[in-house]
N, C-alpha and C positions, 0 to 999 in steps of 0.2 A: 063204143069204139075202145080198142086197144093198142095203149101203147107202149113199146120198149124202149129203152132208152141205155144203151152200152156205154157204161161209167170204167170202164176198166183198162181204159189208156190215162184216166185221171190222175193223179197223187193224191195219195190220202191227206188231209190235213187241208186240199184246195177248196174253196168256197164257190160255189155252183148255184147258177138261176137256171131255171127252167122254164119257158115264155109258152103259151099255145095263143097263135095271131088265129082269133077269131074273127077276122073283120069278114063280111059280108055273109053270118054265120046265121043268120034270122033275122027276128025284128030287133030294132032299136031295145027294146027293154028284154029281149032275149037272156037268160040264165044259163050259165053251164057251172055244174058241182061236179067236182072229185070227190069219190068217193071212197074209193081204197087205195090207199098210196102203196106199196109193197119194195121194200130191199132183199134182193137176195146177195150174200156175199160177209167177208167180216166187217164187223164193225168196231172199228181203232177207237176209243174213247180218253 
């Protein structure tokens, strides 16, 4: 799966969680990895 996620109503500088509700997602000891996280855009440091 693929997901997007439009950050660009944000403000720079705001602190952001990113949840994925996997409940009923397999079995009880079921895994799920991220693997590539990717930013496109500038980055304010």
């Amino acid at each position: 799966m693929t997901f997007k996620v439009d950050v660009s109503g944000i403000q720079a500088g705001t602190t952001a969680t990113l949840y994925f509700d996997l409940l009923g997602f397999g079995n009880r000891d079921a895994k799920v990895t991220i693997q590539i996280l990717k930013y496109y855009g500038d980055i304010s440091i």
